[in-house]
N, C-alpha and C positions, 0 to 999 in steps of 0.2 A: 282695230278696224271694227266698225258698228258693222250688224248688219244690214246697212244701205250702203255702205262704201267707203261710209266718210272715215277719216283718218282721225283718230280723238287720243288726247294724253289722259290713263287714269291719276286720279288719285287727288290728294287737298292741295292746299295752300303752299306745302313744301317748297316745290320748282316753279320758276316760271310759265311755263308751259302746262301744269297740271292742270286739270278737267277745262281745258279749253278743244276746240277743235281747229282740223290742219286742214283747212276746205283744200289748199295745193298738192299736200306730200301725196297724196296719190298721184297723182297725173304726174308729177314731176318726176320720181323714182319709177315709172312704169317707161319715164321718156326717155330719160337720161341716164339711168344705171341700169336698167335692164330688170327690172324687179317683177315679177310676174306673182302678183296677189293671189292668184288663184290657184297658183301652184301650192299644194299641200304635200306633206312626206308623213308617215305615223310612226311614233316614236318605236325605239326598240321596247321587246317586253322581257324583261328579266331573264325568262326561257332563252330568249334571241343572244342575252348578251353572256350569258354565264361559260357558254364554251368560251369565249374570249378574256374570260379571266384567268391570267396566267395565276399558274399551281402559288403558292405560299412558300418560298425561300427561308427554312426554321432555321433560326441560329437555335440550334440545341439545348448547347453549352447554356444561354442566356436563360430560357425558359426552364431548362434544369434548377438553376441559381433562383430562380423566383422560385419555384416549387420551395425548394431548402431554406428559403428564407421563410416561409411562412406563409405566401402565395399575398403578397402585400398590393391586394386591389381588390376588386366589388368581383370583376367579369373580365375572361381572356378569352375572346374569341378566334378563330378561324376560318371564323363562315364566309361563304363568298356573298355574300347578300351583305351581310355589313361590312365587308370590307370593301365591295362594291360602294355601299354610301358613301363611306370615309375616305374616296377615293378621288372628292374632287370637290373645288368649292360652287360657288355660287354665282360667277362671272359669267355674261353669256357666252362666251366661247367655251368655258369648258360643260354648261348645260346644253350646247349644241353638239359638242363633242359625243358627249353623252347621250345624247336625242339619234345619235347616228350611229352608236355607236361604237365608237371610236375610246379605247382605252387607254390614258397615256400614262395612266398613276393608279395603281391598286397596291395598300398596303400589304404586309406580308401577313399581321394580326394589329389585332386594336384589342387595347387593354384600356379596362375603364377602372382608374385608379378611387379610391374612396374618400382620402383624407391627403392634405398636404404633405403627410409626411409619407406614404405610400407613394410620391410622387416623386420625393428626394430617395426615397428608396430604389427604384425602378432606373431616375435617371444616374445615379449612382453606379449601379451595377451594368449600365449599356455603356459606361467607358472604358469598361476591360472587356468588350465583343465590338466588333466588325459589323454597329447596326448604325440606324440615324431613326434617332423618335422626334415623330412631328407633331406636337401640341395640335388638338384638335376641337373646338369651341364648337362655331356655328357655322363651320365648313367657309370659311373664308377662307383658309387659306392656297399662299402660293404656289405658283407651279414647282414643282421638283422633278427634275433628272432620277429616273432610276440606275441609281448606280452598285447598291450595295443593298442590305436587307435594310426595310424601314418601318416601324411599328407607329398607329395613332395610340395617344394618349388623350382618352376622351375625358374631356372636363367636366361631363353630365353631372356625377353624383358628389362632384366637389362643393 
């Protein structure tokens, strides 16, 4: 939305619709869905949402076994700030989730593994523990059910 009103698509040549303008979708979504443009919300601030991060469910046993193994990765965190990041992708529902939010997936640690074989190492040893690791790129990915302990394995330093 410009600031005159008018309704505009960023961006190039990509879609159809990019950098063109929507002289209608205003008047139309104000008429006919209820859409109130003017209505603003301010996102949550870190402070806002870190009580709402549930505590880190350790599987022990598992991060024990990484220790003894020779600690096969870059970085193991805990921190609720990046496990906050690693906690959602890039779909606008769960950025709105997030904008309100609304927590439906926080991992329990994010390990940032170094090399491909710290990777086969890592998912090796979470098939004798009670976890689920969820390969972690560029935060696309899918929704998951929190059912049991679940760790991201961040592909940054691969």
């Amino acid at each position: 939305m410009r600031k005159d009103g008018e309704a505009y698509v960023n961006g190039t040549d990509r879609y159809i619709l990019s950098s063109k303008q929507l002289p209608d979708f205003r008047d139309y979504f104000e008429k006919y869905v209820g859409l109130d443009v003017e209505h603003k919300v301010d996102p949550q601030t870190f402070a806002e949402m870190k009580p709402k991060i549930p505590k880190s469910k350790i599987c022990q046993e598992f991060i024990d076994e990484l220790y003894k193994m020779g600690k096969p990765y870059k970085h193991l965190t805990f921190d609720d700030e990046c496990r906050l990041l690693h906690g959602h992708g890039h779909s606008c529902q769960e950025l709105m989730n997030l904008r309100y939010g609304e927590l439906y997936r926080v991992p329990d640690v994010v390990i940032y593994p170094s090399s491909h074989s710290d990777v086969e190492k890592i998912v090796k040893l979470s098939q004798k523990h009670p976890i689920v690791i969820i390969p972690y790129g560029g935060g696309t990915t899918g929704k998951l059910i929190r059912k049991r302990n679940f760790f991201f394995l961040n592909k940054f330093f691969l």
